[in-house]
C-alpha positions in Angstrom: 0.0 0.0 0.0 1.4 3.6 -0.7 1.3 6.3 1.2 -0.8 9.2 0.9 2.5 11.8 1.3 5.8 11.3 -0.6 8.3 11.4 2.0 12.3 12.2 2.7 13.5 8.5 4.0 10.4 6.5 3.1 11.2 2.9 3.4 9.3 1.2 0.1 12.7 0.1 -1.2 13.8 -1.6 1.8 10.5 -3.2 3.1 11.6 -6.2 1.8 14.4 -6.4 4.1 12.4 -5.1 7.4 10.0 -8.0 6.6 12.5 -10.4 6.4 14.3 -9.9 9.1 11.5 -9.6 11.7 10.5 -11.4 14.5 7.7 -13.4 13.3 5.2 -13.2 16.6 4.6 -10.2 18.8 2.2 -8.7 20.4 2.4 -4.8 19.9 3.9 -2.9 17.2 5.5 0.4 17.6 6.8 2.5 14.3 9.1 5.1 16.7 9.8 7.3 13.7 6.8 6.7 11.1 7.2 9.3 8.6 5.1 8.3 5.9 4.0 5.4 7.3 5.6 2.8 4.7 6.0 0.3 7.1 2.8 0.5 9.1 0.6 0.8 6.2 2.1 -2.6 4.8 1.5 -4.5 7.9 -1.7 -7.2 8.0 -3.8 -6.3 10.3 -3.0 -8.9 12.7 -5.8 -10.2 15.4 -5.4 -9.0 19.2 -1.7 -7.0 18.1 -1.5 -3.1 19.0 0.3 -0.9 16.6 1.4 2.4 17.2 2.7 5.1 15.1 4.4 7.8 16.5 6.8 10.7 14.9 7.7 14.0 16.6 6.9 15.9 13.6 3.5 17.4 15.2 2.5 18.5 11.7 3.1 15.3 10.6 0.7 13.5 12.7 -1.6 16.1 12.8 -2.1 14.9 9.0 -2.0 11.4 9.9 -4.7 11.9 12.7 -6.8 14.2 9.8 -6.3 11.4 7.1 -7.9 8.7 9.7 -10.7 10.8 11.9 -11.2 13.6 9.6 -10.7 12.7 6.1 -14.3 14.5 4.9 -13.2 17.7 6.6 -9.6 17.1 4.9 -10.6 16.6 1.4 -12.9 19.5 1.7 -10.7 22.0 3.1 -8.2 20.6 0.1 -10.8 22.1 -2.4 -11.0 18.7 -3.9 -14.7 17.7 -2.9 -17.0 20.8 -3.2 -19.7 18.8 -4.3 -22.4 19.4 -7.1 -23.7 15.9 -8.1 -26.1 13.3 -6.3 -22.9 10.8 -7.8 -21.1 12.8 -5.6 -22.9 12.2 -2.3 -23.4 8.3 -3.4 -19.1 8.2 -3.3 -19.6 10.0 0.0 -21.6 8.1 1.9 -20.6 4.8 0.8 -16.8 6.1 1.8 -18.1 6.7 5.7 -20.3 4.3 5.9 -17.5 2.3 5.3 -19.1 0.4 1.9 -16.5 -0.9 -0.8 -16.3 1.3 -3.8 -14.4 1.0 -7.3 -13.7 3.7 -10.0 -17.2 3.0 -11.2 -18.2 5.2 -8.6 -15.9 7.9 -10.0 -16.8 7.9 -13.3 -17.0 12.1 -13.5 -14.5 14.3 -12.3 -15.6 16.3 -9.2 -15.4 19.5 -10.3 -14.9 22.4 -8.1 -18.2 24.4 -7.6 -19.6 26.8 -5.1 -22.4 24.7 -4.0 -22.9 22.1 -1.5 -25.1 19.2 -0.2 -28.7 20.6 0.4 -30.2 19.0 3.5 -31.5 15.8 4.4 -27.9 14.7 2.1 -26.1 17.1 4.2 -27.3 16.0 7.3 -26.8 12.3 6.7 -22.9 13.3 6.2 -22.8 15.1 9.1 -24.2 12.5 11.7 -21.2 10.1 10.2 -18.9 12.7 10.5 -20.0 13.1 14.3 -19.6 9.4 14.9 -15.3 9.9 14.0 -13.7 11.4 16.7 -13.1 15.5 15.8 -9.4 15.1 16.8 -6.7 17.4 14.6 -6.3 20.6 13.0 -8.0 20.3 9.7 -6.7 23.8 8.1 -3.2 22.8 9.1 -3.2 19.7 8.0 -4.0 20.4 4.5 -1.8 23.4 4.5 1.2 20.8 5.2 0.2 18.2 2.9 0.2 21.2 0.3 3.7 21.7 1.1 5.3 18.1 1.0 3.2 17.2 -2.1 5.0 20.2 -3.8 8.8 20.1 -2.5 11.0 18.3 -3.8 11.3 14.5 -2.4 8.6 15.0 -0.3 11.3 17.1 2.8 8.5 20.2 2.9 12.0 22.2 2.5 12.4 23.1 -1.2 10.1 23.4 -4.1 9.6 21.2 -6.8 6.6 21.3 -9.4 4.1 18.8 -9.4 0.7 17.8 -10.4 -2.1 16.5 -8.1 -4.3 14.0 -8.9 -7.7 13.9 -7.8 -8.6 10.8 -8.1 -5.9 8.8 -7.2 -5.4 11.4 -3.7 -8.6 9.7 -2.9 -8.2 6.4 -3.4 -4.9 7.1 -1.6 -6.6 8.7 1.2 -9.6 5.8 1.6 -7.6 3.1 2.0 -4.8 4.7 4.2 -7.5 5.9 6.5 -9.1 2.5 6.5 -6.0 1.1 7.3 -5.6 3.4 10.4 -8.3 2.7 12.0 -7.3 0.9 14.6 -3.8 2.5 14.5 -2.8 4.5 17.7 -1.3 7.7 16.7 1.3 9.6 19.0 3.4 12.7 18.9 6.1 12.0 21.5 9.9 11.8 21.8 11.4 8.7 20.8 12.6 7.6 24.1 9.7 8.3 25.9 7.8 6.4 23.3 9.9 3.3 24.2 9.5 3.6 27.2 5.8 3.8 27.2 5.1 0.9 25.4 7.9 -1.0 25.9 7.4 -5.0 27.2 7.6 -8.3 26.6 6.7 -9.1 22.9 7.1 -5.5 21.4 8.2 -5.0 18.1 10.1 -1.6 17.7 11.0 -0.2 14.2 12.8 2.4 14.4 14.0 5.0 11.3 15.4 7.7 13.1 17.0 10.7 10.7 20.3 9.3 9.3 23.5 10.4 10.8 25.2 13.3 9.5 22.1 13.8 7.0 19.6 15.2 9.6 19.4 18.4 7.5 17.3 16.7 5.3 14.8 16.0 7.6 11.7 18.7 9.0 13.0 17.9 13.0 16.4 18.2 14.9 18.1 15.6 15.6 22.1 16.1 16.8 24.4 13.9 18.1 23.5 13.2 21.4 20.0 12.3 20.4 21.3 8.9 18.4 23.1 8.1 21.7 20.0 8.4 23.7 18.4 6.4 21.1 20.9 3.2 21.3 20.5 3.8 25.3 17.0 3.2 25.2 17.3 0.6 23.0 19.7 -1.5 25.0 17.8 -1.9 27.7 14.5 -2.7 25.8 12.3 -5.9 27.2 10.8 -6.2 23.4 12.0 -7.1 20.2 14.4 -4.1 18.8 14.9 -3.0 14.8 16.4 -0.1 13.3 17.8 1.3 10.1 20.6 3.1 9.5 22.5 4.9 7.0 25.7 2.9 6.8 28.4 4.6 8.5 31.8 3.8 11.4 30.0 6.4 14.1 27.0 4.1 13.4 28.5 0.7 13.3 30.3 1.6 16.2 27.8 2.5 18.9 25.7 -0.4 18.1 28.4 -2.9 18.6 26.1 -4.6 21.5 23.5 -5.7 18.5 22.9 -7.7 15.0 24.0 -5.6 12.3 23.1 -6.4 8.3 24.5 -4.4 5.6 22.6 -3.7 2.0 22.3 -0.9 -0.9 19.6 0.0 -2.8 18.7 2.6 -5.3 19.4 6.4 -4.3 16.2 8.1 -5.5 17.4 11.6 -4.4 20.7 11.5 -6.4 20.6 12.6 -10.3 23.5 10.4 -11.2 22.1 7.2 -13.3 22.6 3.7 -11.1 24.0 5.4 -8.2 23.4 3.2 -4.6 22.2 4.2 -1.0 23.9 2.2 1.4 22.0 1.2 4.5 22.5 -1.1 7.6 19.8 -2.8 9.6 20.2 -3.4 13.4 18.6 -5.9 15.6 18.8 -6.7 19.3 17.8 -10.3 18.3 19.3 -13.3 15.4 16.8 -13.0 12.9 18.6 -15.6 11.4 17.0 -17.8 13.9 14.2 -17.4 12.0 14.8 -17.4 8.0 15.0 -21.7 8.2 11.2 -21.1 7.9 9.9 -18.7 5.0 6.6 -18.9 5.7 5.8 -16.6 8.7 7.8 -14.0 5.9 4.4 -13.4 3.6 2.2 -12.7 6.2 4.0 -10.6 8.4 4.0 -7.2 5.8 2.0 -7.1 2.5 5.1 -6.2 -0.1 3.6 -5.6 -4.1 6.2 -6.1 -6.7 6.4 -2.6 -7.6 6.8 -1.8 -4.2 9.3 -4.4 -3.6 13.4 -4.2 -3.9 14.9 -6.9 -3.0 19.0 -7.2 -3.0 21.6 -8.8 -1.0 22.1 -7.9 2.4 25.7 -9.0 4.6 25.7 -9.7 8.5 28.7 -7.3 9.3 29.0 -7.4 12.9 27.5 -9.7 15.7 27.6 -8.9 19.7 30.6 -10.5 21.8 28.1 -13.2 23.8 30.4 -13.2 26.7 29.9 -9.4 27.1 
């Protein structure tokens, strides 16, 4: 599933990789640093587990909690649903009542119009949009999505032309608030997010801004902030992963874990075939795990246009006796 938002960092190209190397039962599942969501949106929804999302981008998750409580209010504030036709309403209401709906249901543009649902139509939207809880800032959340759809890579930092479409920003946006649904959202630190919900049978992923590239991202975070990061981290109860940028500071302070090396494609470089390389840490063997493939396919839904999978290289494994 895509996102709704490009995003600096988004982890399409190495989802294959997460998936592989996870644990393949837990209980909870935390995304410390979730961005655009990549990896929480391509998990199954999996009976009886919590999963959290959590990035201290407060605009960020303002969006997110727009996208999944307020998505009516969000579309219209966007200008892309001033509606003018009873086809109109139908896509509407089968959207919050929750009904199933394919392109049939689209088959004219929305066009955008001064005028609006006349009652009883209006007041049937209204009810349902009652029943989601009002939580978020409607105004601001469109105002940043406006921004990251139109900078360049998806940082909200520097402009880049592009085109909207319509109709694929709604499909976008029902099945990513579907999919949230049940998702906790949160706006909190990444330590204290750790802590929170740390126990037993956790699964953190964490993608924290890669070292010595954290001007590409919308928050700070300096040096001492990766360090508190690994501290928190090595004391963890649950199940532990995080990626990396490949690099010696890196490698270095996480010599008390699993770490796997792999490249991929570097979509924000100009230069034809150039590579990203990227490490994957763990505070447990996944390798315990890959004799059996077939936990693999149902931990994360992977698409093949979504999915790039290359080689990855245990590099470094803790001292046991330490």
């Amino acid at each position: 599933m895509k996102s709704f938002i490009p995003w600096v960092g988004g982890k399409a190209k190495l989802l294959w990789l997460i998936h592989r190397l996870a644990p393949p039962h837990f209980s909870r599942f935390i995304d410390v640093f979730g961005g655009s969501g990549t990896v929480t949106l391509n998990r199954p929804i999996q009976q009886g587990c919590m999963e959290v999302y959590n990035d201290f981008n407060s605009d960020l998750t303002n969006l997110f909690c727009c996208v999944k409580n307020r998505t009516m209010a969000l579309l219209l504030e966007l200008g892309f649903l001033p509606l003018n036709t009873r086809d109109d309403f139908n896509v509407l209401y089968k959207f919050f009542s929750k009904e199933e709906f394919t392109d049939d249901y689209l088959s004219q543009e929305m066009e955008l119009t001064q005028r609006y649902l006349e009652p009883p139509d209006g007041e049937a939207i209204r009810r349902m949009m009652l029943e989601r809880a009002p939580r978020g800032d409607v105004r601001r959340a469109a105002d940043y999505f406006k921004l990251i759809r139109y900078s360049f890579s998806g940082g909200a930092k520097s402009f880049a032309g592009k085109t909207c479409d319509i109709r694929r920003f709604f499909h976008l946006v029902w099945e990513c608030s579907r999919r949230l649904a049940e998702v906790i959202i949160e706006n909190k630190d990444c330590v204290e997010i750790v802590r929170q919900y740390d126990r037993k049978g956790a699964f953190f992923y964490c993608d924290p801004p890669y070292y010595e590239a954290e001007g590409c991202y919308a928050v700070v975070f300096p040096k001492e902030d990766h360090q508190r990061l690994h501290d928190a981290l090595l004391n963890c109860e649950g199940y532990v992963m995080v990626s990396y940028n490949y690099c010696p500071y890196i490698v270095e302070l996480y010599q008390e874990f699993y770490i796997f090396y792999t490249t991929r494609p570097n979509s924000m470089s100009q230069k034809a075939g150039s590579e990203y390389e990227e490490i994957v840490i763990t505070n447990y063997d996944p390798r315990r795990y890959n004799t059996a493939m077939n936990w693999q396919l149902s931990m994360f839904h992977l698409s093949p246009t979504d999915e790039y999978e290359g080689r990855y290289t245990l590099i470094h494994e803790p001292n046991q006796n330490t």
